[in-house]
N, C-alpha and C positions, 0 to 999 in steps of 0.2 A: 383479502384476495387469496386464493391456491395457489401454492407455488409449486414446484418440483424441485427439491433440492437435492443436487448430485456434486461430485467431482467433476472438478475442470478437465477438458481429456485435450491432446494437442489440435484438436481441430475449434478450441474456443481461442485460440493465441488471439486474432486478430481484436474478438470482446474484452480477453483480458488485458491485452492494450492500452486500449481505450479506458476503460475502467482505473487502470494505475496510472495515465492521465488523468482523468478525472481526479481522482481521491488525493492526487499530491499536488493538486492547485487548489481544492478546495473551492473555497470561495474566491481566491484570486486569479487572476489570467493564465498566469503564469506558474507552472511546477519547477521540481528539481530535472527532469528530462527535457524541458524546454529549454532552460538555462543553461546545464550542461551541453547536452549537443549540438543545440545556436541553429538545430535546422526548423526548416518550413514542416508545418503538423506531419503532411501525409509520410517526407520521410521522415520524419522522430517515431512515428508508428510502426514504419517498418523494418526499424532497427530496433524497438520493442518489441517487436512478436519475434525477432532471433530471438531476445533475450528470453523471450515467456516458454523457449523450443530448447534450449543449448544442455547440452550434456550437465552442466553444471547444475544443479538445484537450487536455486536463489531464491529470498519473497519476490521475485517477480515471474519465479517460474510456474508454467499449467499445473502442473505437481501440489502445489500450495496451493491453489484456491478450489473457494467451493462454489459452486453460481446455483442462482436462484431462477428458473424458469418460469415465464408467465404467458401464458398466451400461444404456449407452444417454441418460446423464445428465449433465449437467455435474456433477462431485465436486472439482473443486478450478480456481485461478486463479491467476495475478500478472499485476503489472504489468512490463515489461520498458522502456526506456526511454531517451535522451540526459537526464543530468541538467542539462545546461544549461537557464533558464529555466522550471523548476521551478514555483518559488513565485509568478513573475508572473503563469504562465497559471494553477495554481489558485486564486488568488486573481480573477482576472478569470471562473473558470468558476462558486463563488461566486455574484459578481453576476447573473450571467446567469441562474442558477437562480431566485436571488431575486426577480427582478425575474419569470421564468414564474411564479413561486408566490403575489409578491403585496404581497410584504414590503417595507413603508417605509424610507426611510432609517435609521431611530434602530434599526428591527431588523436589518438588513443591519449598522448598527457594531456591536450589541451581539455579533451572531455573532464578527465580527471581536476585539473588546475580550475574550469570553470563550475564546476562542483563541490567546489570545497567552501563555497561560504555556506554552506548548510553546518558545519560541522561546531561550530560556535552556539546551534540554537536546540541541535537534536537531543531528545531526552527520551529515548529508548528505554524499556525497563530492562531488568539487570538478563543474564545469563538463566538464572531458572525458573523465568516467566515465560508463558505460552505468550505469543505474540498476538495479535490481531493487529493485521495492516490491508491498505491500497482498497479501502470500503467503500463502495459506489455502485450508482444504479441510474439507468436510463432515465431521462427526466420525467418520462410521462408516467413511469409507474414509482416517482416518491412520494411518498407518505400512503402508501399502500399496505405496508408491514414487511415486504420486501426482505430489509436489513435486519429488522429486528429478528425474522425466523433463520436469517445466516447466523448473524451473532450468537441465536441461543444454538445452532448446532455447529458453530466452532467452539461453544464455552464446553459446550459437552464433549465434544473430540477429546480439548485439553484436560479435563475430570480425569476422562478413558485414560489418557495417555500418562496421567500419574502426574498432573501441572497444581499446584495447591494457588497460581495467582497468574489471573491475565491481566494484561496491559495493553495500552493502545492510546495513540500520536496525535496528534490531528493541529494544524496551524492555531494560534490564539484569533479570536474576532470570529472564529468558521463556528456561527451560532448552531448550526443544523444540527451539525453535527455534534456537539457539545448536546442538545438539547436527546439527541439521537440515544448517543452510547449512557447517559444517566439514565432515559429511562429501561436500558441495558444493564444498572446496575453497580456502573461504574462509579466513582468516587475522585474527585483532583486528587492527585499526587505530588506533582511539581510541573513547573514551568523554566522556562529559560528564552531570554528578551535580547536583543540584540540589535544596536541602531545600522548596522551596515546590513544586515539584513532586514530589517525591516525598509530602507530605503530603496533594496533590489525587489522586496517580494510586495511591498506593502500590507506585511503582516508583522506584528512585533515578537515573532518567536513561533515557539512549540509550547504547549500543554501536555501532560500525559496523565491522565485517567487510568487506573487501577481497580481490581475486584475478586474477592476469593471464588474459587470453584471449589469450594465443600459443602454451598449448598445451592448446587441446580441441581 
């Protein structure tokens, strides 16, 4: 299929939403924004599209992804990225939703306190790995090529940007995507298993796939 691959601009907040929904439930119901904020879809979205808007730059912000156009439409997204300081800025982007949406202190930690069983199973590549996260596509256009032609122009971003190795997440059991990012290139690296998490997610952990850019 043809795609159009551009920059996310702050008028796709609403697809990129949706899309980092998708990519962090995978294959199961349930993500880490489901769990953390404990609301109903339509508002967990619209406290998402703050986040994908907020001063702050975070992988969940429009800033960071690239989308795939098909049909005249956006049909698919990731995030591309430096994994260095990660978790500070979305943690701090977060707040800053919270505080546009309204939310007291005691809800603001409890977001946080209900978010923390991820923290036993995440295996992020280090500090001087280009990132790739939050990978996902409309159902009706997968297995299109879709992902694959975002992937190779975030691997290439990271090349430009002087990255010698990306990485990239994804739940253990989420075959698609396993099957997806190898023929991407990618290689295991490690995993990390976890019984309280896997009872809350019904996944036994994270995987994380690795791959040099010295030669795209």
């Amino acid at each position: 299929m043809t795609a159009t691959i551009r920059r996310a601009t702050p008028d796709d907040a609403a697809f990129i939403a949706r899309t980092i929904l998708a990519a962090q439930r995978g294959h199961r119901p349930r993500g880490w924004f489901d769990i953390a904020l404990g609301w109903p879809e339509p508002q967990s979205l619209a406290f998402m599209e703050r986040i994908a808007t907020t001063q702050q730059q975070s992988w969940w912000h429009v800033s960071q992804f690239i989308v795939a156009e098909a049909e005249g439409k956006p049909a698919a997204a990731l995030c591309a990225m430096p994994a260095a300081g990660t978790m500070v800025a979305a943690r701090s982007a977060i707040e800053e939703a919270a505080d546009k949406t309204g939310l007291n202190a005691s809800e603001l930690a409890a977001i946080f306190r209900r978010g923390a069983y991820i923290a036993d199973c995440w295996v992020q590549g280090g500090d001087g790995d280009w990132l790739i996260e939050h990978v996902a596509s409309l159902p009706a256009y997968r297995g299109r090529g879709l992902v694959q032609a975002l992937i190779g122009h975030a691997l290439a971003a990271g090349q430009a940007a002087g990255f010698r190795r990306a990485s990239i997440s994804f739940l253990i059991g989420n075959e698609a995507a396993e099957r997806c990012f190898a023929k991407a290139g990618f290689t295991f690296a490690v995993e990390r298993r976890e019984t309280a998490f896997e009872a809350l997610i019904g996944a036994p952990g994270f995987r994380r796939f690795e791959r040099g850019l010295n030669c795209i």
